[in-house]
FIKOLTI-477430 format. One record per residue: residue number from 0; residue in one letter; chain; x, y, z of N, C-alpha, C in turn. Coordinates in steps of 0.2 Angstrom, whole numbers. Layout:
     k   r   c      nu      nv      nw     cau     cav     caw      cu      cv      cw
   NUM   a   A       X       Y       Z       X       Y       Z       X       Y       Z
...
This chain:
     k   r   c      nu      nv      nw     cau     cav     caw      cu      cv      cw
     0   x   A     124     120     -62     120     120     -56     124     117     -50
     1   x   A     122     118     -45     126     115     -38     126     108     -37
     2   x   A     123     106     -40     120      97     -36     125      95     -40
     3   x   A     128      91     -36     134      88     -36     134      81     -36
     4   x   A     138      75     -40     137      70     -39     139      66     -35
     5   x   A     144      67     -29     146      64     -26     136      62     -19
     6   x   A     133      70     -18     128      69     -14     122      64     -16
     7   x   A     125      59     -23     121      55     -25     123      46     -21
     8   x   A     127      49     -20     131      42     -13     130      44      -8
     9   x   A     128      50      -3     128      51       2     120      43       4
    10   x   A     119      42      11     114      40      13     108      45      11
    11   x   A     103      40      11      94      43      11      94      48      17
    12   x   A      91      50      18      88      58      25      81      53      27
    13   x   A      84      53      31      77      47      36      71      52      37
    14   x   A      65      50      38      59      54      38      57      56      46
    15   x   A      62      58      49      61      63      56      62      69      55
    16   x   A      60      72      62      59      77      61      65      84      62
    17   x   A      67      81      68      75      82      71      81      78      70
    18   x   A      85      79      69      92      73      70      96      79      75
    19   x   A     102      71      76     108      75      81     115      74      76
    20   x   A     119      80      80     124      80      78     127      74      74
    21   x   A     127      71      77     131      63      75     128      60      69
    22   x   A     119      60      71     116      59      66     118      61      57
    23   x   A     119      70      58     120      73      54     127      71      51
    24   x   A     129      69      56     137      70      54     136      62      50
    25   x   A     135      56      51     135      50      46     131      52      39
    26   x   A     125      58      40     121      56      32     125      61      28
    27   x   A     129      65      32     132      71      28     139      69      25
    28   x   A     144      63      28     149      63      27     153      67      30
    29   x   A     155      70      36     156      76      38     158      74      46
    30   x   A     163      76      48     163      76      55     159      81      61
    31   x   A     158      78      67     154      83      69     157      90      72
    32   x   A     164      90      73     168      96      75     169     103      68
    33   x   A     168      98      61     167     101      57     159     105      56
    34   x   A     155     102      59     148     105      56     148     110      61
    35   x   A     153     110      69     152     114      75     156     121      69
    36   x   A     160     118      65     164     127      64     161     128      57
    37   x   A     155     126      53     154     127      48     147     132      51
    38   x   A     142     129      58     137     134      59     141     141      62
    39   x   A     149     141      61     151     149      63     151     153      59
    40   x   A     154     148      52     154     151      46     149     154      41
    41   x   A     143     149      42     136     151      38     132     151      40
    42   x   A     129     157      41     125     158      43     117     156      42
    43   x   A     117     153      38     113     147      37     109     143      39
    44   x   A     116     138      44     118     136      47     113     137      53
    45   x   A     107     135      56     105     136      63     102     133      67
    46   x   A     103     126      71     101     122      72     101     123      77
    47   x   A      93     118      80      91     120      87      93     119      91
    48   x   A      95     121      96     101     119     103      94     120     110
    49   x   A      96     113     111      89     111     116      93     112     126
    50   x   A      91     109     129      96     108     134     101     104     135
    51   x   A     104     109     138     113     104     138     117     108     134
    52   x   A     114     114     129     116     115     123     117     110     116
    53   x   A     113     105     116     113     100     112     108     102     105
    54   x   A     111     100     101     111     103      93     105      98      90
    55   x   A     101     100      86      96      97      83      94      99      76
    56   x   A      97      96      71      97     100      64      89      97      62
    57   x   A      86     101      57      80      98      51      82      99      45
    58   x   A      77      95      42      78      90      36      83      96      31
    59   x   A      80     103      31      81     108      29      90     110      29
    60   x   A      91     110      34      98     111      39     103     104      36
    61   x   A     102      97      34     103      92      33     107      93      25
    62   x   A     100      96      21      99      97      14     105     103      14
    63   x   A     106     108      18     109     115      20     118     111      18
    64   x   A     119     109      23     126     105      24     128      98      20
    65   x   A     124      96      18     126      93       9     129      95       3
    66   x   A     125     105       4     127     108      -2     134     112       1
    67   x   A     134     113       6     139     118       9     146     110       7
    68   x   A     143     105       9     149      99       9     152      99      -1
    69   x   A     146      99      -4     147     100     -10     150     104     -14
    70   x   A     150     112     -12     154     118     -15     160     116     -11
    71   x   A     163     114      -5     170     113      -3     173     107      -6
    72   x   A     170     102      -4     172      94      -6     172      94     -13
    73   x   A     169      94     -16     168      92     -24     171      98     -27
    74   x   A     167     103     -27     167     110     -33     172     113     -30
    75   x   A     178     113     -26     184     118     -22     185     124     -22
    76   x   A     177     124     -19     175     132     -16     180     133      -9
    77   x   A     182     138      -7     185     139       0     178     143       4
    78   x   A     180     142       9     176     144      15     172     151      11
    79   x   A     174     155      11     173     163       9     169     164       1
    80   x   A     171     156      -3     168     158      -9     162     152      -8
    81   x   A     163     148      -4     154     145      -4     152     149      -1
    82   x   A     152     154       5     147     155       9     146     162       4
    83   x   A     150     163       0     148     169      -7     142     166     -12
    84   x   A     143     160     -12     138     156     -18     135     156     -16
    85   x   A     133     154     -11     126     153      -5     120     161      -6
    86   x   A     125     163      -3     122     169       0     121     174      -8
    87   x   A     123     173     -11     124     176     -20     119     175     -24
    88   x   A     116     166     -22     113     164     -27     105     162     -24
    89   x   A     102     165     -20      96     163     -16      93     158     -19
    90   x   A      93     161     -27      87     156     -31      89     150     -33
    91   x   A      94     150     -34     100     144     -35     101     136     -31
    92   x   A     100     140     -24     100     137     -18      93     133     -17
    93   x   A      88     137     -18      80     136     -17      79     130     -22
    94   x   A      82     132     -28      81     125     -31      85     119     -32
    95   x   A      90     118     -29      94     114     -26      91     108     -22
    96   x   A      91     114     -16      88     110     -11      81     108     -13
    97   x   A      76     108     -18      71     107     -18      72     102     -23
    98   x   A      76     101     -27      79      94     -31      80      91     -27
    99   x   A      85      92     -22      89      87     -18      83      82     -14
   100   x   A      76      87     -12      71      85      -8      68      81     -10
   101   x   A      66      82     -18      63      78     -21      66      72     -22
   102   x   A      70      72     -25      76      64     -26      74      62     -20
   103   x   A      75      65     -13      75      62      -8      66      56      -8
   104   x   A      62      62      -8      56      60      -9      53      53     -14
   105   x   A      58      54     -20      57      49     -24      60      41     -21
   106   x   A      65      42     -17      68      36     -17      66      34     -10
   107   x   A      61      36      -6      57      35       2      52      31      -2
   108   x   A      49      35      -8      42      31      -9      41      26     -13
   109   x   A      50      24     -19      54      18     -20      51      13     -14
   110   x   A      56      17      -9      55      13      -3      48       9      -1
   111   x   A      47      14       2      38      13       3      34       7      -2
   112   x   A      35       7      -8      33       2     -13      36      -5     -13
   113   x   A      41      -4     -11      47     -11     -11      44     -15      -6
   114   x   A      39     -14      -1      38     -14       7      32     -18       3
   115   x   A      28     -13       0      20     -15       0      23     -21      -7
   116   x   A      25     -22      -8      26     -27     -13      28     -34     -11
   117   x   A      33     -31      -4      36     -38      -2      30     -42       1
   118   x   A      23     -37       4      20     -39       8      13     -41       5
């Protein structure tokens, strides 16, 4: 499977609904010059550019550039064979990120528990 276990160290995906570049760039481990030549490469990759030209990724897009981080950084895919896996493996991908969301899900209402208990 693609889930990778370094994305088990990346930060939590906070519960907004847009993030910024920057944002992106701390929860992904990723520079934000890199994320600028990775939406060239994948098409994928399409986050909202508002005024100014200012980039706005979603949770989607977030969860998108984790796995793309993961087939480069961990599994040493080169540019050409991740955006091959990607695009090779739709169903692949669908459940990835839909694990990845769920984990995410679980460890928010962790969260959320921790909270009502303290209180």
């Amino acid at each position: 499977m693609l889930e990778p276990s370094h994305n088990d160290e990346l930060p939590a995906i906070p519960g907004k609904r847009y993030f910024t570049i920057g944002e992106v760039s701390d929860l992904c481990d990723v520079k934000p010059h890199v994320l600028r030549y990775w939406e060239q490469e994948f098409p994928q990759l399409k986050p909202v550019k508002r005024r100014g030209n200012r980039r706005y990724y979603q949770r989607q897009d977030v969860l998108m550039i984790r796995q793309i981080r993961s087939l480069l950084y961990d599994q040493g895919f080169t540019i050409g064979g991740a955006r091959q896996q990607l695009t090779g493996a739709n169903n692949v991908e669908q459940a990835t990120q839909y694990h990845q969301l769920i984990k995410q899900m679980i460890v928010e209402m962790e969260e959320v528990l921790d909270v009502l208990k303290a209180s």
